[in-house]
N, CA and C atoms of all chains as a GROMACS GRO file, in nm:
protein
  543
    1UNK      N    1  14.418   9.945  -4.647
    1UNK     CA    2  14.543   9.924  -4.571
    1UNK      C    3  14.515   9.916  -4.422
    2UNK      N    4  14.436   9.993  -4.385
    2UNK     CA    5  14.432  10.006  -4.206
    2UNK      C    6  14.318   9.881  -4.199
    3UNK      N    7  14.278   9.820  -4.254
    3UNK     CA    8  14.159   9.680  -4.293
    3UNK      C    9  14.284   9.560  -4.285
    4UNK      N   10  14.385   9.572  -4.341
    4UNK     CA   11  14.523   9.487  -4.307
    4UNK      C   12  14.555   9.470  -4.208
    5UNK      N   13  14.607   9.636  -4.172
    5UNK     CA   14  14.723   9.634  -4.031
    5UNK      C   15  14.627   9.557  -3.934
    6UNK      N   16  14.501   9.639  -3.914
    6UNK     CA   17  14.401   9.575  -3.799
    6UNK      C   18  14.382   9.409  -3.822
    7UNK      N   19  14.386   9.365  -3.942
    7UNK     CA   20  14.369   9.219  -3.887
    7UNK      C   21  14.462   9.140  -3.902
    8UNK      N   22  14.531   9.217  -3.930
    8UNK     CA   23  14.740   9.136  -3.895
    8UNK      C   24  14.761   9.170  -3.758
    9UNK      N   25  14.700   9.231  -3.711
    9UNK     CA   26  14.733   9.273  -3.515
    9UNK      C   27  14.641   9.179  -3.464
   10UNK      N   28  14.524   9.126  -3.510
   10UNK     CA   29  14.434   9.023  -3.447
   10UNK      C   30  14.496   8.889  -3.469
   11UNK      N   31  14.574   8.907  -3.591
   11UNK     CA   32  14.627   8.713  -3.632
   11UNK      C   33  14.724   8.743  -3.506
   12UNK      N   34  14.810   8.767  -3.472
   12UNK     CA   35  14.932   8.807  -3.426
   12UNK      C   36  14.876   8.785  -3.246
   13UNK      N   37  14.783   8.845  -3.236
   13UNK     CA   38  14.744   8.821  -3.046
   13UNK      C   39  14.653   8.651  -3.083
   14UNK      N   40  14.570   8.652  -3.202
   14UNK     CA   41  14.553   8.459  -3.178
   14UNK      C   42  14.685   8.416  -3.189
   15UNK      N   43  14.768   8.430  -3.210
   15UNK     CA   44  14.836   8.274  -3.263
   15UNK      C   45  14.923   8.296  -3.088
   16UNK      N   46  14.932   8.417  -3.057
   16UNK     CA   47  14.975   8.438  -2.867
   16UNK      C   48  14.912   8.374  -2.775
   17UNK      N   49  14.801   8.352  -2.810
   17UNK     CA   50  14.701   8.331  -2.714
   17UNK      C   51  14.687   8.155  -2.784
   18UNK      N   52  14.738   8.131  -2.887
   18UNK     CA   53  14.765   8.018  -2.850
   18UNK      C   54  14.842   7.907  -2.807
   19UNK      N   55  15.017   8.041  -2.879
   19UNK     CA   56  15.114   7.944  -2.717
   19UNK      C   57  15.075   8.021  -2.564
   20UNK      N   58  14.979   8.035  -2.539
   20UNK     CA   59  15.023   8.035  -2.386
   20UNK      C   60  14.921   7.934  -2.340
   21UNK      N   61  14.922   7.876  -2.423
   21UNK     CA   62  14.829   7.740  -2.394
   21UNK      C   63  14.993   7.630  -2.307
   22UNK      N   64  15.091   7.660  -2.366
   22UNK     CA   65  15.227   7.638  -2.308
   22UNK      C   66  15.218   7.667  -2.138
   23UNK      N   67  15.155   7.778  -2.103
   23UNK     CA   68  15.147   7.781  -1.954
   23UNK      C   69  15.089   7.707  -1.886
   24UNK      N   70  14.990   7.646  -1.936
   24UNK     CA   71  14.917   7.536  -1.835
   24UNK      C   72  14.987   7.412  -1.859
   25UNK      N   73  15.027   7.362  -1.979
   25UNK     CA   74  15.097   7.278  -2.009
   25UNK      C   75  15.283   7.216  -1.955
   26UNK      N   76  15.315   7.356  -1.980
   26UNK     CA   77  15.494   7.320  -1.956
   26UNK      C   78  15.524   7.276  -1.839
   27UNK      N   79  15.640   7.163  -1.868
   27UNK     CA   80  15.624   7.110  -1.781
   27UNK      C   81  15.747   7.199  -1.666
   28UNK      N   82  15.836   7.271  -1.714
   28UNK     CA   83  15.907   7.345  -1.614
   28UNK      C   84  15.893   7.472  -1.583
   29UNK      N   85  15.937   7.552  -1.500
   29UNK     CA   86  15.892   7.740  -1.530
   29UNK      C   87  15.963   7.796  -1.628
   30UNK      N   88  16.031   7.719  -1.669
   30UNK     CA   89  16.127   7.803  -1.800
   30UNK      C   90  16.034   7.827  -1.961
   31UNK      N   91  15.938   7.680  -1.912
   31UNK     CA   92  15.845   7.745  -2.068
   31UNK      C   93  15.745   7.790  -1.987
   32UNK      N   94  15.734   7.795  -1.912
   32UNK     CA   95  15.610   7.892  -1.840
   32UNK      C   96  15.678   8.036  -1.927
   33UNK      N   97  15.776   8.086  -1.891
   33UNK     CA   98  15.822   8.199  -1.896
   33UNK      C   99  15.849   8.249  -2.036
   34UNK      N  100  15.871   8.127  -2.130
   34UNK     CA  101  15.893   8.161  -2.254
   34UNK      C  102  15.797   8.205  -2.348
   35UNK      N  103  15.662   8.140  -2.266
   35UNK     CA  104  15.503   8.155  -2.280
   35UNK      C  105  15.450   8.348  -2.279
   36UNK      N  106  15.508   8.360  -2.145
   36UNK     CA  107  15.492   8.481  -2.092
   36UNK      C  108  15.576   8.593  -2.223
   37UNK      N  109  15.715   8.525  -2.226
   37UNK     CA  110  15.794   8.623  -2.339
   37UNK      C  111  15.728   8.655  -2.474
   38UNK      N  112  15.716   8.528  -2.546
   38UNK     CA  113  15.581   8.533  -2.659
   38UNK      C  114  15.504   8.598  -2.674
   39UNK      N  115  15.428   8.639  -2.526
   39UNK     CA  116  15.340   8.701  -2.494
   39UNK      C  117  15.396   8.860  -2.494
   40UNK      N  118  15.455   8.892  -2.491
   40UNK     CA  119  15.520   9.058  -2.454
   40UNK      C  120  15.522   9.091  -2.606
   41UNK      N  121  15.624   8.995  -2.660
   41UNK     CA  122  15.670   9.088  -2.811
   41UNK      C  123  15.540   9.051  -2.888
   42UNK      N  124  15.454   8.941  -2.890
   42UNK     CA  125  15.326   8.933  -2.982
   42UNK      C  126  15.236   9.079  -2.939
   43UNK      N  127  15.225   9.102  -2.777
   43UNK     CA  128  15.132   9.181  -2.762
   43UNK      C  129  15.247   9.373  -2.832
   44UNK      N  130  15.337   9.348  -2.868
   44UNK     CA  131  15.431   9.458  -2.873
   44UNK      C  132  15.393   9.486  -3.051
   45UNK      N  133  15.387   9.370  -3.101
   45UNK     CA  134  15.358   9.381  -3.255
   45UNK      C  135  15.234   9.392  -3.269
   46UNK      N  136  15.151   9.390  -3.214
   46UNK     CA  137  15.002   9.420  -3.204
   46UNK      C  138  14.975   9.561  -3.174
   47UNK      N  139  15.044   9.602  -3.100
   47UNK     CA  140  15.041   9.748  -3.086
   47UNK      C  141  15.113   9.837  -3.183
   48UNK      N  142  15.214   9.780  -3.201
   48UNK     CA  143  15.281   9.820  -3.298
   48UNK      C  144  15.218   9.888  -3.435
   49UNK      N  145  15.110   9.761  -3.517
   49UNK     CA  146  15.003   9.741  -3.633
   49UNK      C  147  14.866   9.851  -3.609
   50UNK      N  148  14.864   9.835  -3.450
   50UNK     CA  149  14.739   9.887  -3.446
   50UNK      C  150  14.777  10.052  -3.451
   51UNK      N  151  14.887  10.056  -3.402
   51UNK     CA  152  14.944  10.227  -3.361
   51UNK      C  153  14.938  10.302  -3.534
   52UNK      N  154  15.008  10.168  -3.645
   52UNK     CA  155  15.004  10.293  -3.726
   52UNK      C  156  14.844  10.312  -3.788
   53UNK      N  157  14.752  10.270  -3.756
   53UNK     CA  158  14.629  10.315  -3.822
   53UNK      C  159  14.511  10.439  -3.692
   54UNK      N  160  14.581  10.429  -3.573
   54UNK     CA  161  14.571  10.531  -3.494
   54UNK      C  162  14.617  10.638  -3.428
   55UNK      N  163  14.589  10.732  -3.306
   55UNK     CA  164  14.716  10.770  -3.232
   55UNK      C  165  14.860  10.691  -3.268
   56UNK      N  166  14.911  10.762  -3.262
   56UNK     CA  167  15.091  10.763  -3.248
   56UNK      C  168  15.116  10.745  -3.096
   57UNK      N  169  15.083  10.787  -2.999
   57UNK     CA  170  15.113  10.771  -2.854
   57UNK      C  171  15.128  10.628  -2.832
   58UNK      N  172  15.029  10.466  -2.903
   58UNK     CA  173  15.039  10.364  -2.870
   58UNK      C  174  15.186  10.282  -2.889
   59UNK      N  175  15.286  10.394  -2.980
   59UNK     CA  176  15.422  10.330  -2.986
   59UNK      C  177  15.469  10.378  -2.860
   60UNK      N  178  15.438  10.441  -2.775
   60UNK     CA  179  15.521  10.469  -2.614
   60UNK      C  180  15.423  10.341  -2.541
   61UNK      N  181  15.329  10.301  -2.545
   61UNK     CA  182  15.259  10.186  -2.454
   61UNK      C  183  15.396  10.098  -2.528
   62UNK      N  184  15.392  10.062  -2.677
   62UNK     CA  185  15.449   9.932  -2.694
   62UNK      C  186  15.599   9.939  -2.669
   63UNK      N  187  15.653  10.071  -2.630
   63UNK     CA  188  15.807  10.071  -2.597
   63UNK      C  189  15.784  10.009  -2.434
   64UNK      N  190  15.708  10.057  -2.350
   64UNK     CA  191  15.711  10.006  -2.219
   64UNK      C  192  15.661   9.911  -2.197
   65UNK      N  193  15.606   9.841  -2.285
   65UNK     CA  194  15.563   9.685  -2.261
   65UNK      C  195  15.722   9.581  -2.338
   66UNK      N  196  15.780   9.679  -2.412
   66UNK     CA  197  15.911   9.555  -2.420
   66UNK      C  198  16.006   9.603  -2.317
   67UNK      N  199  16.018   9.713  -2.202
   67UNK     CA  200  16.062   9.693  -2.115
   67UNK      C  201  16.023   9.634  -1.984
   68UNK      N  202  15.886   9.614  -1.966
   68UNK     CA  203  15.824   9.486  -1.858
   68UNK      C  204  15.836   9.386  -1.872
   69UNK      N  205  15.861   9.358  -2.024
   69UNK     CA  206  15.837   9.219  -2.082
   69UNK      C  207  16.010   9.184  -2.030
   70UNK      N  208  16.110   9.269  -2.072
   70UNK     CA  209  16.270   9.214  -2.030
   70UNK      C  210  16.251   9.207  -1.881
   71UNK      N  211  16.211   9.291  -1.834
   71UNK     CA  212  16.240   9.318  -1.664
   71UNK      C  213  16.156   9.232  -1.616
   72UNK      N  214  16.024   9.121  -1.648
   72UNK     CA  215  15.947   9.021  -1.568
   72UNK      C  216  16.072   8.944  -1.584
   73UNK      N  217  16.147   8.888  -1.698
   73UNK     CA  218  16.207   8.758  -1.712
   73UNK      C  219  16.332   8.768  -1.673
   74UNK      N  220  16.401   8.910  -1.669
   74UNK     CA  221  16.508   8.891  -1.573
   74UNK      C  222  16.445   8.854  -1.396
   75UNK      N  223  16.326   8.903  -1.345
   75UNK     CA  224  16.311   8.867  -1.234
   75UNK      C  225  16.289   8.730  -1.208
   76UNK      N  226  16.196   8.676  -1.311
   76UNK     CA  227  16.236   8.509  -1.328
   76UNK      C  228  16.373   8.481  -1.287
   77UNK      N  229  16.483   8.512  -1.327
   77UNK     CA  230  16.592   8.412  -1.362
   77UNK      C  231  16.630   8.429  -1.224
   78UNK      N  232  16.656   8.610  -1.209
   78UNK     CA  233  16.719   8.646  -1.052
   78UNK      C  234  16.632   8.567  -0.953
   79UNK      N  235  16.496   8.516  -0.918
   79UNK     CA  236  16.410   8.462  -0.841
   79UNK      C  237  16.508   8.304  -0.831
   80UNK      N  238  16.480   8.264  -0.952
   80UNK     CA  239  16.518   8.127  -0.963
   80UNK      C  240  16.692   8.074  -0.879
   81UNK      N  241  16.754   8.190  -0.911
   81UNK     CA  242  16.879   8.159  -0.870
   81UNK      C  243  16.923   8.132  -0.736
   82UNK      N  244  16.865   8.169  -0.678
   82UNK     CA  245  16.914   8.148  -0.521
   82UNK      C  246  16.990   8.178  -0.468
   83UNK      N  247  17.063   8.107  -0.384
   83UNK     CA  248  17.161   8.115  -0.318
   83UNK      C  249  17.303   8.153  -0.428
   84UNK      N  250  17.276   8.070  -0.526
   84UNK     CA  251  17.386   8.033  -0.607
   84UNK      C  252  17.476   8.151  -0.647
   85UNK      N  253  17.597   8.117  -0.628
   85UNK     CA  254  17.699   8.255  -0.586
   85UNK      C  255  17.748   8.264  -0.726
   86UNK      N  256  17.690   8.331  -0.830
   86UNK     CA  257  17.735   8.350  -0.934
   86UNK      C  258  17.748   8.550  -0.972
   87UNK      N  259  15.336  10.518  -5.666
   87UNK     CA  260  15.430  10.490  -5.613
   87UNK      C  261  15.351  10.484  -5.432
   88UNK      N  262  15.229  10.514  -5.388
   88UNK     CA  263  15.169  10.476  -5.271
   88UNK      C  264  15.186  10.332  -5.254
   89UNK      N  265  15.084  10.280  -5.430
   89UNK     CA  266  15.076  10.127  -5.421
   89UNK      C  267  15.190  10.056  -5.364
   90UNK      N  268  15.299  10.056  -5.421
   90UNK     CA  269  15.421  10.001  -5.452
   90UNK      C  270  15.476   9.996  -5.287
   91UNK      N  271  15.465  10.120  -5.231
   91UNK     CA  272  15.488  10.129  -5.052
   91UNK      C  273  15.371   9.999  -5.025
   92UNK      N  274  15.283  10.009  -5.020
   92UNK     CA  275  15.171   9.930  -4.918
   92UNK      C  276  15.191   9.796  -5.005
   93UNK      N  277  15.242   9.753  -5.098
   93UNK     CA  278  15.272   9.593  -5.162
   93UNK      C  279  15.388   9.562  -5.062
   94UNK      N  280  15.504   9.663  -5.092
   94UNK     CA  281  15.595   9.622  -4.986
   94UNK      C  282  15.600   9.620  -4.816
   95UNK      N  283  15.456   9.675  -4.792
   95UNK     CA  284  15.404   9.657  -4.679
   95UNK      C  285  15.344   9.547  -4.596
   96UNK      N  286  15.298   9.502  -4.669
   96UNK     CA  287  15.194   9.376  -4.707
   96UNK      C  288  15.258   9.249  -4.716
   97UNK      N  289  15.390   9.252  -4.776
   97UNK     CA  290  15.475   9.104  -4.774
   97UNK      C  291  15.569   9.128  -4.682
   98UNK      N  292  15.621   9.252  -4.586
   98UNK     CA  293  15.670   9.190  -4.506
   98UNK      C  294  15.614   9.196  -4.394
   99UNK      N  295  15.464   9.270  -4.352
   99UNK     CA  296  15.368   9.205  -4.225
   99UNK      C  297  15.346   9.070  -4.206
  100UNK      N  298  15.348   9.037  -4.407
  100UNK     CA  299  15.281   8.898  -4.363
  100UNK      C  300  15.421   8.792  -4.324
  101UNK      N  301  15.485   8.854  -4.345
  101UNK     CA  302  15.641   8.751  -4.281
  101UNK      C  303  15.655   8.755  -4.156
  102UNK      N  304  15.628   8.897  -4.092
  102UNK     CA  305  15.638   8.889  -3.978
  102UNK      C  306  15.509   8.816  -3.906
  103UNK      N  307  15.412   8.804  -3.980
  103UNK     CA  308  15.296   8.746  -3.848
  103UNK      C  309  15.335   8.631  -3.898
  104UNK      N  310  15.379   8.561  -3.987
  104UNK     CA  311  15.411   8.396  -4.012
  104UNK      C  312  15.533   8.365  -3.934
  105UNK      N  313  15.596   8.463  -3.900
  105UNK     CA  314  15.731   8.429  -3.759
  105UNK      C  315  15.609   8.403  -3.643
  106UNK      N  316  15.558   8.472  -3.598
  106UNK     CA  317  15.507   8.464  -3.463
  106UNK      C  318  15.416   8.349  -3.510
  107UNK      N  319  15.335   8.321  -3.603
  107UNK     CA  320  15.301   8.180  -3.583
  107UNK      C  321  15.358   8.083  -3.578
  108UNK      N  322  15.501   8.064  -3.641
  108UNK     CA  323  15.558   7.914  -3.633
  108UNK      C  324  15.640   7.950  -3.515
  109UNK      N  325  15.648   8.072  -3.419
  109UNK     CA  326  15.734   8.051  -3.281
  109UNK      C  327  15.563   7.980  -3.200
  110UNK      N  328  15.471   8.051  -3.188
  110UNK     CA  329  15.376   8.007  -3.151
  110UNK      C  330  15.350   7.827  -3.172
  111UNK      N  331  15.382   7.751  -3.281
  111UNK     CA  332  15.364   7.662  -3.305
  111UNK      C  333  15.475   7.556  -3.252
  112UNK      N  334  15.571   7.652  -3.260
  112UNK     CA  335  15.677   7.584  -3.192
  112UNK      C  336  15.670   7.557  -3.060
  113UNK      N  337  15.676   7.668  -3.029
  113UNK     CA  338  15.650   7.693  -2.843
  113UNK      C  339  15.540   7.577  -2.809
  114UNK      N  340  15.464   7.546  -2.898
  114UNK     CA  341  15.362   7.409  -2.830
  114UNK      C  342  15.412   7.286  -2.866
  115UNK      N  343  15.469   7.268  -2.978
  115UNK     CA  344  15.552   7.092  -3.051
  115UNK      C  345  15.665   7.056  -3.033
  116UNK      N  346  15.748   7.145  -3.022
  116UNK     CA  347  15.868   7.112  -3.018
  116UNK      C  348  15.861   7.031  -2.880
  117UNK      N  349  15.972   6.931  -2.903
  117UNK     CA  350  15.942   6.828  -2.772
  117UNK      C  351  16.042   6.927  -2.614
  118UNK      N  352  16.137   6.961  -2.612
  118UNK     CA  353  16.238   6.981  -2.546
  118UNK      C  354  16.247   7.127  -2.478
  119UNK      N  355  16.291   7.196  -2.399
  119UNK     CA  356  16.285   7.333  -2.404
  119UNK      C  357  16.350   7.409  -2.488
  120UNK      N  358  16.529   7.376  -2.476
  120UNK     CA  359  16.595   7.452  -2.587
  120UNK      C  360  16.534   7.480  -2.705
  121UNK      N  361  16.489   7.322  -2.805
  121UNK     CA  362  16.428   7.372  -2.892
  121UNK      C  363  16.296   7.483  -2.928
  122UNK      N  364  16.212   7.489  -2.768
  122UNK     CA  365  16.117   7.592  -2.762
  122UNK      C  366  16.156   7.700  -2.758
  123UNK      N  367  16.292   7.734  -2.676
  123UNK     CA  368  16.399   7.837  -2.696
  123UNK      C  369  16.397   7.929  -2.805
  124UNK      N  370  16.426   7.803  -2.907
  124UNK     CA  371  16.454   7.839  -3.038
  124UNK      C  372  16.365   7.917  -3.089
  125UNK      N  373  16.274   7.837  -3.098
  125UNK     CA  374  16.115   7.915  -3.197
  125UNK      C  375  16.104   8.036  -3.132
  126UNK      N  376  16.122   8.043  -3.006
  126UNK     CA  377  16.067   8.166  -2.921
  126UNK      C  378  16.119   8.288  -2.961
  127UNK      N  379  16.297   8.259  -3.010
  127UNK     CA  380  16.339   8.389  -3.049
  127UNK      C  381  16.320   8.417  -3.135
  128UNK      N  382  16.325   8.270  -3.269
  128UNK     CA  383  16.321   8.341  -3.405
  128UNK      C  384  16.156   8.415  -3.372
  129UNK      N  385  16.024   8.402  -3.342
  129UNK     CA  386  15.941   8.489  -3.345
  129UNK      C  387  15.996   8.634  -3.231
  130UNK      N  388  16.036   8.594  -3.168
  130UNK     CA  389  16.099   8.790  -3.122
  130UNK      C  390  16.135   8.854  -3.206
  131UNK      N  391  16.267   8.819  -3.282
  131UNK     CA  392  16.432   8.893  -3.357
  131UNK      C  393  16.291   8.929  -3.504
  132UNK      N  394  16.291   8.794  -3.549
  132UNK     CA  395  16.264   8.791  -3.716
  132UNK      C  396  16.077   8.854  -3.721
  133UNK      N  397  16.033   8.792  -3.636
  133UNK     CA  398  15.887   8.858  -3.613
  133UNK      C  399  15.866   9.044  -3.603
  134UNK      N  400  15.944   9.034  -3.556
  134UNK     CA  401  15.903   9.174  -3.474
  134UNK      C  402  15.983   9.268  -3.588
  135UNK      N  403  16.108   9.268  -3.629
  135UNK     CA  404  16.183   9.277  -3.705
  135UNK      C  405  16.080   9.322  -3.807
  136UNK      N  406  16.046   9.198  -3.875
  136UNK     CA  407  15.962   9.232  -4.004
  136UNK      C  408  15.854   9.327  -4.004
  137UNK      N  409  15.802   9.314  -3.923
  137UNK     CA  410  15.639   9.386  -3.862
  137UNK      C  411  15.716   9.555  -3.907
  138UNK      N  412  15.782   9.539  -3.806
  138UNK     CA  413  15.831   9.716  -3.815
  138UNK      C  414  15.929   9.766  -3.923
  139UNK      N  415  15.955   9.703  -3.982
  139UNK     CA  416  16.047   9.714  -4.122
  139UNK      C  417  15.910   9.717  -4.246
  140UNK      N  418  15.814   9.625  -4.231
  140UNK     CA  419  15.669   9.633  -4.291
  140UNK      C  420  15.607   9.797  -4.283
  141UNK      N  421  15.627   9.794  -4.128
  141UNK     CA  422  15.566   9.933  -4.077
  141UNK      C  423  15.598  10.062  -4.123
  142UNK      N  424  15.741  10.062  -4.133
  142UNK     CA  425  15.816  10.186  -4.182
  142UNK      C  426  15.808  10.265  -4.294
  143UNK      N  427  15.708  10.161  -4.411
  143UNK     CA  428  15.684  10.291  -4.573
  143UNK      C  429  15.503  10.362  -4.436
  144UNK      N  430  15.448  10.275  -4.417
  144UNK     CA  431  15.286  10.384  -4.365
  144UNK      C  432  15.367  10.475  -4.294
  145UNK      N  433  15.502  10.473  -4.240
  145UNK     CA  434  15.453  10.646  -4.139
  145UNK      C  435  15.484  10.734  -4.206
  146UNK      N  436  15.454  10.826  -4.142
  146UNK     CA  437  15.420  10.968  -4.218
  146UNK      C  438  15.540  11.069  -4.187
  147UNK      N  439  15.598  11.088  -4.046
  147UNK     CA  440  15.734  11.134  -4.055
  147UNK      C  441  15.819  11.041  -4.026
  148UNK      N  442  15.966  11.097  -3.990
  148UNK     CA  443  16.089  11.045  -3.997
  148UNK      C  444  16.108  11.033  -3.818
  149UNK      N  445  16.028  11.086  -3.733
  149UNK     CA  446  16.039  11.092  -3.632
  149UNK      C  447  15.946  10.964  -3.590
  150UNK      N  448  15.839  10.929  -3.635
  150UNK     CA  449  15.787  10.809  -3.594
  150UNK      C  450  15.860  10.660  -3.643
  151UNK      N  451  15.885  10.706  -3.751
  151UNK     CA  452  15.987  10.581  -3.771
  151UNK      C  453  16.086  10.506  -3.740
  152UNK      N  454  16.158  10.620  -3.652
  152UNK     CA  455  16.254  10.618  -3.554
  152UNK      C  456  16.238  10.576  -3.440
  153UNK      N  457  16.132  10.554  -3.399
  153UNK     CA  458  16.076  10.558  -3.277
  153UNK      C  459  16.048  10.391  -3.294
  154UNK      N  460  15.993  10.344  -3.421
  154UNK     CA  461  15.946  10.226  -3.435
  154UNK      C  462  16.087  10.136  -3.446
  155UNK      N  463  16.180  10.161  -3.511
  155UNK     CA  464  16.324  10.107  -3.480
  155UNK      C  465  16.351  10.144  -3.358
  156UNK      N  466  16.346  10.189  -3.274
  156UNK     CA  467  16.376  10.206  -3.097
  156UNK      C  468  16.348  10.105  -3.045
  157UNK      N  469  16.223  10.084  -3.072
  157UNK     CA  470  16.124   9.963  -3.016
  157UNK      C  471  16.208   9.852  -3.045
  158UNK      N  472  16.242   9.781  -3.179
  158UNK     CA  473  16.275   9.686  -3.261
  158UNK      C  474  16.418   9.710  -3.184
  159UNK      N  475  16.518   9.812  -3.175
  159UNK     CA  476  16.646   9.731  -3.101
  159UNK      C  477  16.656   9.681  -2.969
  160UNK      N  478  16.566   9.766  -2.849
  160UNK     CA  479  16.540   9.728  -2.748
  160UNK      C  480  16.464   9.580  -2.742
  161UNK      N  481  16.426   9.551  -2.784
  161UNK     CA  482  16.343   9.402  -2.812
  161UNK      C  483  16.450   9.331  -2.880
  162UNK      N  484  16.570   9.378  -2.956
  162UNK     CA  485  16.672   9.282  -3.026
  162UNK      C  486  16.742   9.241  -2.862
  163UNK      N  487  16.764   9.352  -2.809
  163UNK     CA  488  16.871   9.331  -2.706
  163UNK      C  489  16.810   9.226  -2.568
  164UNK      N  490  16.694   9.272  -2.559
  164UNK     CA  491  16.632   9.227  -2.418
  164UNK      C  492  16.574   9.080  -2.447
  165UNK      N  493  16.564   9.068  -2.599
  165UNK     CA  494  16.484   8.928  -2.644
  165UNK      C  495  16.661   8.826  -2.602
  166UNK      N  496  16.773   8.866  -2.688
  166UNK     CA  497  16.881   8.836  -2.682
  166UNK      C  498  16.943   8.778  -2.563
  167UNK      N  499  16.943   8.915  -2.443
  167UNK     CA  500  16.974   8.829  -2.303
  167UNK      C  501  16.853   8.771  -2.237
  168UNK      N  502  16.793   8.795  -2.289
  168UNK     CA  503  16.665   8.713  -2.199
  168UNK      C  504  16.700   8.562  -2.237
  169UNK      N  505  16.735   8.585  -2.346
  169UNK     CA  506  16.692   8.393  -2.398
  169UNK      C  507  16.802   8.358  -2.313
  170UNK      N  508  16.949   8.386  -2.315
  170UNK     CA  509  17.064   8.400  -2.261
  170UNK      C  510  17.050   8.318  -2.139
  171UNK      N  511  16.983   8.368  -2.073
  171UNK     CA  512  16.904   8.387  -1.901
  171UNK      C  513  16.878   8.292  -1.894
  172UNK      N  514  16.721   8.237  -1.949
  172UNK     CA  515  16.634   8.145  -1.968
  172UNK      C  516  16.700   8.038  -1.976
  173UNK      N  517  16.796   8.001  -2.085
  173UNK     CA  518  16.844   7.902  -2.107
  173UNK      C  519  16.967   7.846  -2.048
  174UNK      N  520  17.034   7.926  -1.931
  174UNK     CA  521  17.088   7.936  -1.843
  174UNK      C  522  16.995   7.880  -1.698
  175UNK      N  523  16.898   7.914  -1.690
  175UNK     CA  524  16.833   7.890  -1.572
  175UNK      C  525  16.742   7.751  -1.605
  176UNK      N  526  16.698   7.708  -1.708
  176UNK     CA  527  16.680   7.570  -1.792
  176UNK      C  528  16.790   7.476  -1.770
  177UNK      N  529  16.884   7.522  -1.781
  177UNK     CA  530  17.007   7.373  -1.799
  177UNK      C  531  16.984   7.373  -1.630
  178UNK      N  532  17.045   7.448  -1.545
  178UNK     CA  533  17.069   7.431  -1.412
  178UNK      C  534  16.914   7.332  -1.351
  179UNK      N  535  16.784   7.409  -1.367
  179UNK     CA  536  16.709   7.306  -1.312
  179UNK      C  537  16.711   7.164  -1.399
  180UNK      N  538  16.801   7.121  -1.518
  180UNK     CA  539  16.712   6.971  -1.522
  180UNK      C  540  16.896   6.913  -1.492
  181UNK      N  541  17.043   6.996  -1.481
  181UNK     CA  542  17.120   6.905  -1.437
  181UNK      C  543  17.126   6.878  -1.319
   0.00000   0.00000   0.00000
């Protein structure tokens, strides 16, 4: 079983690491960013897999990586907005 | 009755890492953003979802399990307005 979880946490950061092939590519910052999001919850389920075959403490890393992961992309949007009086 | 936990373990990891591959796959083919949109969440909501619903027969107390649904609603909510956001700040730059 922990021969599973561990290489269901490795499929899970390749197939991440291969949309952020999307970052060099996209053509606007919005899939830049969607790249980046992908990136948070893949690296969140990776920790997730890996936590239950180790320490227990790595579910507090993967709780604060899905709150960096919300709080980068709200700063995206707030960045992006500008002036705009909404 | 271990087995029977880790079978039902096993089919829904593997659902959840087959979400994050076809958002992954998406996120590169799909022609448009919205539709990259798309893929992006179903691998958040349904990916992540599964993984930790997978996760929940291995733990050992009732207190870690809880903890692993913590994770999974905060990621329902923040995946939710994020896309919200995103796709809000998408329409404005291409109208």
């Amino acid at each position: 079983m922990t021969a599973f979880l561990l290489a269901s946490a490795a499929f899970v950061l390749l197939t991440v690491a291969i949309g952020l092939v999307r970052i060099l590519r996209g053509p606007g910052d919005a899939d830049r960013m969607m790249a980046a999001q992908l990136l948070g919850s893949g690296g969140i389920a990776a920790l997730l897999l890996a936590a239950a075959t180790g320490p227990s403490a790595v579910v507090d890393v993967a709780l604060i990586l899905a709150l960096l992961a919300a709080f980068a992309s709200i700063a995206f949007v707030k960045a992006g907005q500008g002036d705009d009086p909404e | 009755m271990r087995t029977v936990l880790d079978i039902v373990s096993i089919v829904l990891i593997c659902g959840g890492v087959f979400f994050f591959l076809a958002g992954a796959i998406g996120l590169l083919r799909f022609p448009d953003t919205m539709t990259r949109l798309h893929a992006l969440t179903k691998a958040d909501n349904l990916g992540i979802g599964l993984v930790v619903f997978g996760l929940l027969p291995q733990m050992d107390s009732v207190l870690s399990g809880l903890k692993l649904l913590v994770v999974w609603v905060l990621l329902l909510w923040s995946s939710a307005t994020v896309s919200q956001l995103i796709a809000r700040a998408a329409r404005r730059g291409t109208s």
